[in-house]
N, C-alpha and C positions, 0 to 999 in steps of 0.2 A: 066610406072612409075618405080622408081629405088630408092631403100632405101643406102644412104650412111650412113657410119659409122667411126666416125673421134675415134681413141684408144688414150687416152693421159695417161700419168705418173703422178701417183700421188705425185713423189720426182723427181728430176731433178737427175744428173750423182753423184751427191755427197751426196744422196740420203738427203735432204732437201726438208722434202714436203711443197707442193704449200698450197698457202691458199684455204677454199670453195670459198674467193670471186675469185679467179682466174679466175674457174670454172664455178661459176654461171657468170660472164661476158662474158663468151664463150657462154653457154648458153644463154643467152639474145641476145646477136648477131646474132644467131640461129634463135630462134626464134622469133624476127624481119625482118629477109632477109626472110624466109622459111615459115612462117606463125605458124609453132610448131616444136619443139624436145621433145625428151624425154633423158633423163641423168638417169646414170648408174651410180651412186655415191656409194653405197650400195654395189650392186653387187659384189660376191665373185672372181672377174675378177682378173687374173694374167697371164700377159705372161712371156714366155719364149724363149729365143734364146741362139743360141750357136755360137761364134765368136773364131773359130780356136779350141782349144781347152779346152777354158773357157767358161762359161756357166754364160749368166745373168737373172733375172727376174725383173720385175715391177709389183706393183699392179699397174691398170689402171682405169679410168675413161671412160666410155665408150657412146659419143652420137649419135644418129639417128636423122636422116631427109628424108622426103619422099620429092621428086623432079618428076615432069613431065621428061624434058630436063636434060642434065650433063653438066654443062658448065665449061670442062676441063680446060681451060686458070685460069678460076678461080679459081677455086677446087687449082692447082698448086700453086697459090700466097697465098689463104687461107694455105694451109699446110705449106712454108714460111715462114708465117706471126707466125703461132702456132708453128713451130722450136724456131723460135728467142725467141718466149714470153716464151715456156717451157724451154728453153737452151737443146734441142735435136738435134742429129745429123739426124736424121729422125723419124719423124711421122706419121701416118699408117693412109692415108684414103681409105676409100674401098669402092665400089660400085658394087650391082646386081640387075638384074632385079628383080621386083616386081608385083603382082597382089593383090587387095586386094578382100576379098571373103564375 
């Protein structure tokens, strides 16, 4: 089993935040294909990068899915697909092994 985890922007590059329904549509989607997520809306979540020698942050949105299989091909056109709809130049999904106890 493998828990991904898709990190989205709560404001786009010009820091214009998205609506909840954005959100909750990604969500729905989720949870549809995947049978449950859980969303991280709340969550005190901010990242941080450093590009040369500027430094950016985002609050984020952060959701989960629990997966048998990874089906990479996909995974790669889902994150694509959340570039364009977020207006980001990259989107962070992540994936590691899981057990559940």
């Amino acid at each position: 089993m493998h828990l991904l985890q898709i990190l989205l922007p709560r404001a786009d590059n010009a820091g214009q935040p998205f609506a909840r329904h954005d959100f909750d549509q990604v969500k729905e989607e989720l949870a549809g294909r995947f049978k449950g997520v859980t969303a991280y809306y709340q969550a005190p979540a901010e990242g941080l990068w450093r590009q040369g020698a500027e430094s950016h942050n985002d609050d984020i949105v952060i959701f989960e899915v629990m997966v048998e299989e990874i089906d990479l091909a996909n995974w790669h056109e889902r994150r694509t697909e959340l570039e364009r709809r977020f207006r980001q130049d990259k989107v962070i999904i992540r994936y590691m092994p899981m057990a559940l106890v």
